[in-house]
C-alpha positions in Angstrom: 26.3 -10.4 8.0 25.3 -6.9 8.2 23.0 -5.0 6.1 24.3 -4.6 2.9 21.1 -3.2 1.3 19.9 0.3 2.0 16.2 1.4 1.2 16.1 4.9 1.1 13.0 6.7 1.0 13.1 10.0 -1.1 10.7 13.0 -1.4 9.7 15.1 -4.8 12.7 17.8 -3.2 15.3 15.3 -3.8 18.9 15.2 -2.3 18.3 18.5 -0.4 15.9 16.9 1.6 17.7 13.7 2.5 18.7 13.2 6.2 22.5 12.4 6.9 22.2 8.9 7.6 20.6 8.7 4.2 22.8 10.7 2.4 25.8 8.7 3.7 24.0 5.8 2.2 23.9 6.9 -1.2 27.6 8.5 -1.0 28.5 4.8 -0.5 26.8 2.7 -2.6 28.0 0.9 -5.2 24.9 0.0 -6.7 21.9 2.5 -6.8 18.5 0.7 -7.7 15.3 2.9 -8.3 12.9 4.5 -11.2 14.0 7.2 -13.8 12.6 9.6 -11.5 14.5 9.0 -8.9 18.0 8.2 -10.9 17.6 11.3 -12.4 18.3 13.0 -8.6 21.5 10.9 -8.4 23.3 13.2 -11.4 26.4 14.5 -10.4 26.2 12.6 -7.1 27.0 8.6 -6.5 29.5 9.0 -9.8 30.8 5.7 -9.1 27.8 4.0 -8.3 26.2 1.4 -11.1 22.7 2.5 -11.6 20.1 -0.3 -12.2 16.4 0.8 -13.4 13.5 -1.2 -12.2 12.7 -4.0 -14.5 9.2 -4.4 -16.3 7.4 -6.4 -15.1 8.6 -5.0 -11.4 9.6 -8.7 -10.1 11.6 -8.8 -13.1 13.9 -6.8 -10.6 14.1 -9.3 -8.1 17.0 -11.3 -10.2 19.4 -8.0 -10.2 18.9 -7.5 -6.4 19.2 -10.7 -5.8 23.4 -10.4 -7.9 24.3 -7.9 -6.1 24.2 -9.0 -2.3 26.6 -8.2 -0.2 27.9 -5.4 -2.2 26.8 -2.0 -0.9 23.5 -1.1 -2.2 20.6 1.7 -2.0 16.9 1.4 -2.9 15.3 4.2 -4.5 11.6 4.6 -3.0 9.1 7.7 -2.3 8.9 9.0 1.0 7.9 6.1 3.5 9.1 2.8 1.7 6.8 0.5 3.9 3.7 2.1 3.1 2.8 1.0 -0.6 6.7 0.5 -1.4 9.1 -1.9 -2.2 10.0 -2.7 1.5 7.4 -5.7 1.6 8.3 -7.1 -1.9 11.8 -7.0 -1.1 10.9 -9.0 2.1 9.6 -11.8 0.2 12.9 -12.9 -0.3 15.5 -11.0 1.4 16.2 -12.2 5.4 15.4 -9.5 8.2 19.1 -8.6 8.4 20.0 -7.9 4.7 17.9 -4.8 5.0 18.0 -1.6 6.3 15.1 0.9 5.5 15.5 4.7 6.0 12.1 6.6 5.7 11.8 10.4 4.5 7.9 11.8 5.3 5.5 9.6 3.3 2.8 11.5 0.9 0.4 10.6 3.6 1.9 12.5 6.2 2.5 15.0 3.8 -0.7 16.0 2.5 -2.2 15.4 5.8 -0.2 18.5 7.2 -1.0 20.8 4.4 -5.4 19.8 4.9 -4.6 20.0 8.7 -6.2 16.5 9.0 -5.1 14.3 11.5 -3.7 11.3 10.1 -5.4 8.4 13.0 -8.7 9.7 11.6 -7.5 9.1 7.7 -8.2 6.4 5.4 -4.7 5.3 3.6 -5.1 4.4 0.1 -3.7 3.9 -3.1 -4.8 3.3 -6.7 -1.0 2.2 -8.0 -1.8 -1.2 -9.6 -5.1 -2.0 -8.6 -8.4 -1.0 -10.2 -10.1 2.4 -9.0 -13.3 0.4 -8.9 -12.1 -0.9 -5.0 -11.4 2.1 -3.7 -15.7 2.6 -3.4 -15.6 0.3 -0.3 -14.1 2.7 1.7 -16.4 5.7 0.7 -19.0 6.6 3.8 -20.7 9.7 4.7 -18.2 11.7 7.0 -15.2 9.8 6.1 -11.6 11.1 5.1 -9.4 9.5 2.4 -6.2 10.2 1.3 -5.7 8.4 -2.1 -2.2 7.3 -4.0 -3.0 7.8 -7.6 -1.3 5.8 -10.5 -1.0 8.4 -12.6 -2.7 12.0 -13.4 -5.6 10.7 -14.7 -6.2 9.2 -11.4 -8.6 12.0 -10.2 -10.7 11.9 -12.7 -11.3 8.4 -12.2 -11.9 8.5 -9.0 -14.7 11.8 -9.0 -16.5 9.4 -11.2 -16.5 6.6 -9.2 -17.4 9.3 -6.4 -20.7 10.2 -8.1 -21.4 6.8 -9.4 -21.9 5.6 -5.8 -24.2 8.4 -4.2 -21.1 10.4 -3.1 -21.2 13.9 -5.5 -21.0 16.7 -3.3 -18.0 15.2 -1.9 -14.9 17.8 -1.6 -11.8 16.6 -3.5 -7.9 18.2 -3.5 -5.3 16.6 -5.4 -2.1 17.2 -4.3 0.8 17.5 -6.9 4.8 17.1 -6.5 4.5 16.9 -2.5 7.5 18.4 -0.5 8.9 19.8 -3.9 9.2 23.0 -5.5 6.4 22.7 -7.8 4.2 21.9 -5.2 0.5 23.3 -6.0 -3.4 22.1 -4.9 -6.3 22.0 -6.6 -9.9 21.3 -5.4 -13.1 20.7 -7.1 -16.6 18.8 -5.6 -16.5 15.2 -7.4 -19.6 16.3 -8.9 -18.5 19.5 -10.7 -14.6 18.1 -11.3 -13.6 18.8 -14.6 -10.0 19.7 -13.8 -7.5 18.5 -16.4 -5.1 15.7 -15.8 -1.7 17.1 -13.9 1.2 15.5 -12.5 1.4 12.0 -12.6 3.0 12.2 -8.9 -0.2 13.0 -6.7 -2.7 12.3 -3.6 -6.2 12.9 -4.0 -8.1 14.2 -0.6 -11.6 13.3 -0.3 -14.1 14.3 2.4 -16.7 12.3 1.9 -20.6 13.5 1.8 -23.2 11.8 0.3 -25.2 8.4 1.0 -24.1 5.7 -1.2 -26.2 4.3 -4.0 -26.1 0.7 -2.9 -25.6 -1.0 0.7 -22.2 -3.3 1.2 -24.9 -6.7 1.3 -27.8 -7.5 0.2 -28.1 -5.4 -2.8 -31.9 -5.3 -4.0 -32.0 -7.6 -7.5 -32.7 -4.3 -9.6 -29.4 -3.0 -9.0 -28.0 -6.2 -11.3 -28.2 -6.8 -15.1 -29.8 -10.3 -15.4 -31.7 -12.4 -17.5 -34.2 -13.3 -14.8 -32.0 -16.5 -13.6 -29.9 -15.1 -10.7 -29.6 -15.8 -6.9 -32.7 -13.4 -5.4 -32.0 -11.3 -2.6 -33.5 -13.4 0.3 -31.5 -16.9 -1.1 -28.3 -15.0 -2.0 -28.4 -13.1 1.8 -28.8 -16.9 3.4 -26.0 -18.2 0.8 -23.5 -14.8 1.8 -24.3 -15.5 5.3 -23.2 -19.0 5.6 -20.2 -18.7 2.9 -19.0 -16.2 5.7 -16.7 -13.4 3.5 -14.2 -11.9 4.9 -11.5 -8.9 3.3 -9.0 -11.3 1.6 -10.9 -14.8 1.1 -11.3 -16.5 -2.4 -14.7 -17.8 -3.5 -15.5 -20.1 -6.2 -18.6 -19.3 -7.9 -19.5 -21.8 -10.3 -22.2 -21.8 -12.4 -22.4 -17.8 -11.8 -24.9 -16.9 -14.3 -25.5 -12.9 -13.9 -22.9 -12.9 -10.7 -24.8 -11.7 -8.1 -23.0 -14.3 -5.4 -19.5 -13.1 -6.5 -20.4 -9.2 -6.5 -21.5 -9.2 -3.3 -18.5 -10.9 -1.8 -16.1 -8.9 -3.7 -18.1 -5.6 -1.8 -17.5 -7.2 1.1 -13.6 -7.2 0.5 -13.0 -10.8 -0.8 -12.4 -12.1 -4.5 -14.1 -14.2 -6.6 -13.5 -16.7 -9.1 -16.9 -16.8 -11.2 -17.1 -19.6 -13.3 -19.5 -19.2 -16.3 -20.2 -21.2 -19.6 -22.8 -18.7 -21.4 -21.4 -15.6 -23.2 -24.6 -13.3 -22.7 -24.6 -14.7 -18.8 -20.9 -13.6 -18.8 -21.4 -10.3 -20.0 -23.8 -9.9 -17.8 -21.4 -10.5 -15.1 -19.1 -8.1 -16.7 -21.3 -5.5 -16.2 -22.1 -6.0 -12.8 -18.9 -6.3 -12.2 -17.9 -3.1 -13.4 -20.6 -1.3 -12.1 -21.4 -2.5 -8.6 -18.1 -5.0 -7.0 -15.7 -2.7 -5.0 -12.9 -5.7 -5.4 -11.2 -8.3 -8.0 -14.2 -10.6 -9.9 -12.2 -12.8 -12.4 -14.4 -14.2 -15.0 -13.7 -17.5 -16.5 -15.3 -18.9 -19.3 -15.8 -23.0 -18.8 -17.8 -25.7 -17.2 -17.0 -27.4 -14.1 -15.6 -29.8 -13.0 -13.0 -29.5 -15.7 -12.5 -25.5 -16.1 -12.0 -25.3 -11.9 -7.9 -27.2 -12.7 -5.6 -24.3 -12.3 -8.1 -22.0 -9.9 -6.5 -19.9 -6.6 -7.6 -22.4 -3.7 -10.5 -21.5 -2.6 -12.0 -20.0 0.8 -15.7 -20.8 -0.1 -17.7 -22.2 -2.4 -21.0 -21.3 -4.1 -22.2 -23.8 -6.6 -25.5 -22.3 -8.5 -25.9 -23.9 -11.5 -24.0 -27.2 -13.0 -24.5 -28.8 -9.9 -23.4 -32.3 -10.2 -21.6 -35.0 -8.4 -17.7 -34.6 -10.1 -18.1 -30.7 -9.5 -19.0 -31.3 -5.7 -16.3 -33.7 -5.6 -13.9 -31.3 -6.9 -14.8 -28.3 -5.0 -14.8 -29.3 -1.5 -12.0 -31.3 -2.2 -10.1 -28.0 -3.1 -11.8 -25.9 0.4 -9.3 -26.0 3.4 -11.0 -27.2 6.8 -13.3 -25.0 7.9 -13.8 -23.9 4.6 -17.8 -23.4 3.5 -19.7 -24.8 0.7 -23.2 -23.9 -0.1 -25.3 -25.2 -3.1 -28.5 -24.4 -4.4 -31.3 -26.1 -6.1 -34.3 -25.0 -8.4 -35.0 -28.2 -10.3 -36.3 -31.5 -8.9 -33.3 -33.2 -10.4 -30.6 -30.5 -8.7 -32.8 -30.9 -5.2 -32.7 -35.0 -5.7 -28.7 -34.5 -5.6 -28.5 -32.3 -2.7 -30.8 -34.7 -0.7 -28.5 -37.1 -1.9 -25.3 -35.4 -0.4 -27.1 -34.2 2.7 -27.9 -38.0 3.6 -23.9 -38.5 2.9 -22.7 -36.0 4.0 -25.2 -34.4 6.5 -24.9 -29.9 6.4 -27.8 -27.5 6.7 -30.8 -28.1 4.4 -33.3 -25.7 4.2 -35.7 -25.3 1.2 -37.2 -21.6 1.4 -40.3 -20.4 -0.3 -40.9 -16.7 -1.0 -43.7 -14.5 -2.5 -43.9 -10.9 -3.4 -46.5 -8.6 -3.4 -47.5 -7.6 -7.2 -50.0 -6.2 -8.9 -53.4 -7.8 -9.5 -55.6 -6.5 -11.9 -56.5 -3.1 -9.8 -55.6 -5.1 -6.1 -52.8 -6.6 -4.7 -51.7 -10.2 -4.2 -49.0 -12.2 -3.8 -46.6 -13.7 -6.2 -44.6 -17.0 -5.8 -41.1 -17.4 -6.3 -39.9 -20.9 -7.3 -38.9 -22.6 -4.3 -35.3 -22.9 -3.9 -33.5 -25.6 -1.7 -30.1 -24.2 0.0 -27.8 -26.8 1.6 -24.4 -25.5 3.6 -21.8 -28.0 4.3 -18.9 -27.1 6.4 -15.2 -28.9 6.0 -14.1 -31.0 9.1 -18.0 -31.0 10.2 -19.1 -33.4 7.6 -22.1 -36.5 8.9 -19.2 -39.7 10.6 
């Protein structure tokens, strides 16, 4: 069957700007799906066309494309529909040849020919439906971004976050109404940006400078709000190591006190589950979360084994605290093969069980010892940390 629905990518200069091929699409439609925004280009034009506005939530929509195929109809997008549009929401369940996609200039290319930047050297981003917070991974002395904002408060949000992570004197433009006639630009250091809030349709330019606050791994233990009971820097480096994150993976963290094992994978580009029964531990973890993970950390409230029924499979594992033999059980049950699970042990009774499950199971066991240098009186010595044993067990790799 040929393609009976047409994905039309539209700029902020409307019809005017529209190629043949995609006027021709419009002309015949009998069904013409998009925002207001867009909709609102259609009046006078596409008169016998049925207009459908996308539903809240978006794959609310998914029902009314779904009625009307095989009838001719267009897809109201912005500029390049692949590139943070419908196009691969719609391929979730529309076959290959149902679909036909006709690009206009995305904002990308857009704002990258106004700056005179060249677009292989950019960093393509957006902030539409996702928090600002992840956009700090990409931020590095030198670097060029060009940023999809959810609305005009966008830029304001994201000079914050800018100076927040050692990246001030960083030049920002933000783009407004692209390729329309109320096109405009205006620029201000992150640091010294007090421009008000504009159009809701804009990209944000940064060229980074700066040195950020914090490194991607391995964060020193001040940077987190704790209590005193977290994963220390030299255990939760050896834990990040073997739990092996990568952009995209899912890692339990249970028992995750301040959140110091789920922060640091979320820099890293993965998301974490962190599982944690004490309010003021939790808060804790809200905190950090807010101020130092550059992706998703979903907090959940419970103990394990019990609270873990309904998680996102999981990647990795970290068990720190509420180590027992049910919540092993269940968590490297849920891993896929290959997947990793380390757990750690401060108490004689927690190291009894991993001793336990190494002899069963066999893994890496290693029981690490570290002192710091601290003040003595007028001298220096060195000060103990408790002794913490680590034990890594890989799925598929487990003792015969």
């Amino acid at each position: 069957m040929p393609a009976w629905l047409t994905v039309v990518g539209i700029g902020d200069g409307g019809l005017t700007c529209l190629a043949p091929e995609q006027r021709a699409a419009i002309d015949a439609a009998r069904h013409v799906v998009g925002g207001a925004r867009h909709l609102a280009m259609l009046d006078g034009v596409a008169a016998t066309a049925q207009r459908h506005r996308w539903s809240s939530p978006f794959d609310a929509s998914r029902a009314t494309i779904e009625a009307l195929a095989g009838q001719p109809t267009v897809v109201l997008a912005s500029g390049d529909p692949s590139w943070f549009g419908p196009v691969a929401w719609l391929r979730r369940f529309l076959p290959a040849d149902a679909m036909l996609v006709l690009p206009s200039p995305s904002s990308f290319s857009l704002a990258a020919a106004r700056l005179g930047w060249a677009l292989e050297d950019v960093a393509c981003l957006s902030a539409h439906g996702r928090p600002v917070s992840t956009l700090a991974a990409s931020f590095g002395a030198g670097r060029r971004l060009l940023i999809l904002s959810a609305d005009g408060t966008t830029p304001g949000e994201v000079a914050s976050l800018l100076v927040r992570e050692g990246f001030g004197a960083s030049h920002m433009t933000v783009l407004e109404h692209l390729g329309g006639a109320r096109e405009q630009a205006r620029s201000a250091t992150a640091e010294a940006f007090s421009l008000p809030p504009g159009a809701a349709l804009n990209v944000i330019a940064v060229d980074c400078v700066g040195r950020p606050a914090h490194g991607a791994f391995g964060l020193a233990d001040e940077a987190f709000a704790h209590d005193g009971k977290m994963t220390k820097r030299p255990m939760r480096t050896l834990a990040l190591a073997a739990l092996e994150p990568r952009p995209g993976a899912c890692l339990w963290d249970i028992g995750s006190g301040c959140g110091s094992i789920a922060v640091e994978w979320a820099r890293l580009g993965g998301r974490a589950i962190a599982l944690e029964p004490r309010a003021d531990r939790r808060a804790l973890l809200a905190e950090n979360v807010r101020r130092l993970a550059h992706g998703p950390v979903e907090i959940v409230d419970g103990l394990a084994p019990d609270a873990l029924d309904g998680f996102a499979a999981p990647d990795s594992v970290f068990i720190g605290g509420g180590l027992s033999e049910p919540t092993f059980a269940r968590a490297f049950d849920a891993l896929p093969h290959q997947g990793n699970l380390v757990a750690h042990a401060v108490t004689l009774e927690s190291e009894a069980l991993l001793l336990a499950f190494h002899a069963r199971y066999g893994g890496n066991l290693t029981r690490l010892a570290v002192s710091v240098a601290a003040p003595v009186g007028t001298l220096t010595g060195w000060r103990p940390q408790m002794p913490v044993t680590h034990w890594h067990l890989r799925k598929g790799a487990e003792r015969a």
